[in-house]
C-alpha positions as CSV (number, residue, x, y, z in Angstrom):
1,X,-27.7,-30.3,15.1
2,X,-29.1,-31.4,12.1
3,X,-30.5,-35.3,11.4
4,X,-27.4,-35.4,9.7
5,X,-24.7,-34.2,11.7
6,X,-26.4,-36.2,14.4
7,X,-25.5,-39.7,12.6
8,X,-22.3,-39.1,12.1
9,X,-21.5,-37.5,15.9
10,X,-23.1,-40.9,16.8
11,X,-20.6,-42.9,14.4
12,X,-18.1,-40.8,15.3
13,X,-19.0,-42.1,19.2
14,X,-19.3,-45.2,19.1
15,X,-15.9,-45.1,17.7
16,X,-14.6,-43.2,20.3
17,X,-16.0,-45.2,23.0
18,X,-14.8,-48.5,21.7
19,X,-10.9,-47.4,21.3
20,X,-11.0,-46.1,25.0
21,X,-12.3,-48.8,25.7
22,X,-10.1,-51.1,24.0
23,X,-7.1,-48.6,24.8
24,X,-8.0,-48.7,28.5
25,X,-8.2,-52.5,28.3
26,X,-4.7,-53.3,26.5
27,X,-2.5,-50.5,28.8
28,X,-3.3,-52.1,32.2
29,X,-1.9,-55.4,30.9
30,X,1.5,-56.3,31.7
31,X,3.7,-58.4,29.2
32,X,3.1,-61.9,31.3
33,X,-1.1,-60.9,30.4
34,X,-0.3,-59.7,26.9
35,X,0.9,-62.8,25.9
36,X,-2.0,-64.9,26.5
37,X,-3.7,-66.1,23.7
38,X,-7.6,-65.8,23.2
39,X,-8.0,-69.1,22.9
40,X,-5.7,-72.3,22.6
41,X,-3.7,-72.3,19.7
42,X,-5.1,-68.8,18.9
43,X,-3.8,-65.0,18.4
44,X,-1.9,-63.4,21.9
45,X,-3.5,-60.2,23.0
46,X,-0.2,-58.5,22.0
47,X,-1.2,-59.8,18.4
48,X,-4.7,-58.5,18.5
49,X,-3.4,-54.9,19.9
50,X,-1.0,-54.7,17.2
51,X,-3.6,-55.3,14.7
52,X,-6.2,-53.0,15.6
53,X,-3.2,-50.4,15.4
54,X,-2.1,-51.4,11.9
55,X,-5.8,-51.4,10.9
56,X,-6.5,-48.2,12.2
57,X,-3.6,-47.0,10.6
58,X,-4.6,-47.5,7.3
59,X,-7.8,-45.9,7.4
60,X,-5.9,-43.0,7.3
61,X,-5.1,-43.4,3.5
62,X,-8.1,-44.8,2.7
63,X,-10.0,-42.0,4.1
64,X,-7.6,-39.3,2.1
65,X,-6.4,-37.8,5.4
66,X,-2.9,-38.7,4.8
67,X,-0.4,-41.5,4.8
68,X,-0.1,-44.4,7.6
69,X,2.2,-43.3,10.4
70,X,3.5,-46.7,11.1
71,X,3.4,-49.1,7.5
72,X,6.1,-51.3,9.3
73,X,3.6,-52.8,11.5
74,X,2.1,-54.5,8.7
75,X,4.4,-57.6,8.9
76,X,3.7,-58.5,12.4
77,X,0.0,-57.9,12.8
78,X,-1.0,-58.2,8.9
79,X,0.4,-60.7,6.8
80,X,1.9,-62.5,9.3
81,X,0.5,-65.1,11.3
82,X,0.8,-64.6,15.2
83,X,3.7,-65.8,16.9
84,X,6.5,-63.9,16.0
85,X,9.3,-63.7,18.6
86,X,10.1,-60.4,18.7
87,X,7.2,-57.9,18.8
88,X,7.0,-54.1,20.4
89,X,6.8,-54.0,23.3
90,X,3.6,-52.6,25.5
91,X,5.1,-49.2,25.8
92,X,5.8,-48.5,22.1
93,X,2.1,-50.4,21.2
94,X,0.2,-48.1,23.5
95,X,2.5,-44.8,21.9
96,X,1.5,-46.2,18.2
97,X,-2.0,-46.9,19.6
98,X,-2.6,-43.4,21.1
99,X,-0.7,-41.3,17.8
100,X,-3.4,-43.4,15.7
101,X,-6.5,-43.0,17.5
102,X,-5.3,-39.5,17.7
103,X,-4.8,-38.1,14.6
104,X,-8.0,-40.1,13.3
105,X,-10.0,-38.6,16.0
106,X,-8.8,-35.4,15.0
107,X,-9.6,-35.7,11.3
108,X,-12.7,-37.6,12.0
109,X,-14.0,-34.0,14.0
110,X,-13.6,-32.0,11.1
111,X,-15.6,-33.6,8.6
112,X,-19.3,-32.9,7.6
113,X,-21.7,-35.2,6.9
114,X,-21.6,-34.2,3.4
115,X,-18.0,-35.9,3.4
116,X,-18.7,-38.5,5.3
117,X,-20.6,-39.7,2.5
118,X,-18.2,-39.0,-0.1
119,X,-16.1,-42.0,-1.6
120,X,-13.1,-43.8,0.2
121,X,-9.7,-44.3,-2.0
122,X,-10.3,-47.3,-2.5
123,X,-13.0,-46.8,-4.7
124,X,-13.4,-45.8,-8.6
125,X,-16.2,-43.2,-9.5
126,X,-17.6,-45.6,-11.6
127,X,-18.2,-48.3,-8.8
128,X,-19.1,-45.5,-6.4
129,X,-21.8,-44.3,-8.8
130,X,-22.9,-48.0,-8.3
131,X,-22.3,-48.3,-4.7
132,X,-22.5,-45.2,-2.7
133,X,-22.8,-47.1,0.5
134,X,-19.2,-48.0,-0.3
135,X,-17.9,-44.1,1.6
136,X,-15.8,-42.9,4.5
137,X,-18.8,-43.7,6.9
138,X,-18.7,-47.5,5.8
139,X,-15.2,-47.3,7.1
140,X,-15.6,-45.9,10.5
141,X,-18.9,-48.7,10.6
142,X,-16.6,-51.5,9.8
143,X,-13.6,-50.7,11.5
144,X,-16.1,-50.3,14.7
145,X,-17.5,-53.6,14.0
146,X,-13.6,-54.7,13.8
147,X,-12.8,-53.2,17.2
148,X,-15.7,-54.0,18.7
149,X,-15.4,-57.8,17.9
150,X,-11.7,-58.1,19.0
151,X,-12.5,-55.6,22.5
152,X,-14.7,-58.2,23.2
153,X,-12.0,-61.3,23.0
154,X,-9.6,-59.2,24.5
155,X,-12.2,-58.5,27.7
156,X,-12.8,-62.2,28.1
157,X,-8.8,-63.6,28.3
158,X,-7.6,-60.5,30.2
159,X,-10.3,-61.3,33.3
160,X,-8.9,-63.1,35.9
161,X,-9.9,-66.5,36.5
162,X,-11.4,-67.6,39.4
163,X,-10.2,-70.0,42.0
């Protein structure tokens, strides 16, 4: 394995480690636990699964390995605030959340470092030629960091309390 190939397998890990994680994590909660908010006044845990879906989702597109599989979950976990009274329920979030993290998974497999480091869509050549940091690796960085920070709110509300 080249120096290369071995940063990206690494990015490419930590990824993968931190969605089963965080997909381990949000299947074992039942509705009365997903409800919970991470703090007072704060997002539920439903809210913050649904997010990290719709997030994830539109990597997708701004990767170039095709179109989101679910732009409807925008609304609830987007550009609207938490507490929305009808949201899907745990079965349909974990079927979104496992079809995402899939087909990423899949796509992230198959690409050399070479395009790892190649633009995201959401870049112009011109700003790219100014910014080649701003690529597909970025991304996958970012959207780690992302995960990683709401895993770790997730973790604290979903422990029991003690008595």
């Amino acid at each position: 394995m080249t120096p290369e190939e071995s940063m990206s397998a690494t990015a490419v890990q930590s990824w993968t480690t931190n969605v089963e994680r965080a997909g381990k994590l949000f299947s074992a909660l039942d509705e009365s636990q997903l409800v919970q908010e991470v703090a007072p006044g704060r997002n539920r845990l439903v809210y913050l699964w649904g997010h990290l879906i719709a997030v994830h989702d539109a990597m997708a597109p701004l990767i170039g390995v095709g179109e989101r599989l679910h732009p409807e979950l925008d609304a609830m976990f987007l550009t609207e605030a938490d507490k929305r009274a009808s949201l899907p329920s745990a079965g349909e979030l974990k079927a979104y959340w496992d079809e995402v993290h899939g087909r990423l998974l899949e796509a992230f497999r198959r690409f050399t470092p070479a395009e790892w480091a190649q633009k995201h869509t959401a870049m112009s050549e011109d700003d790219f030629k100014a910014n080649p940091l701003r690529n597909r690796l970025a991304v996958l960085l970012s959207r780690t960091n992302h995960l990683s920070y709401h895993l770790g709110q997730a973790a604290l509300v979903s422990k029991p309390t003690p008595r």
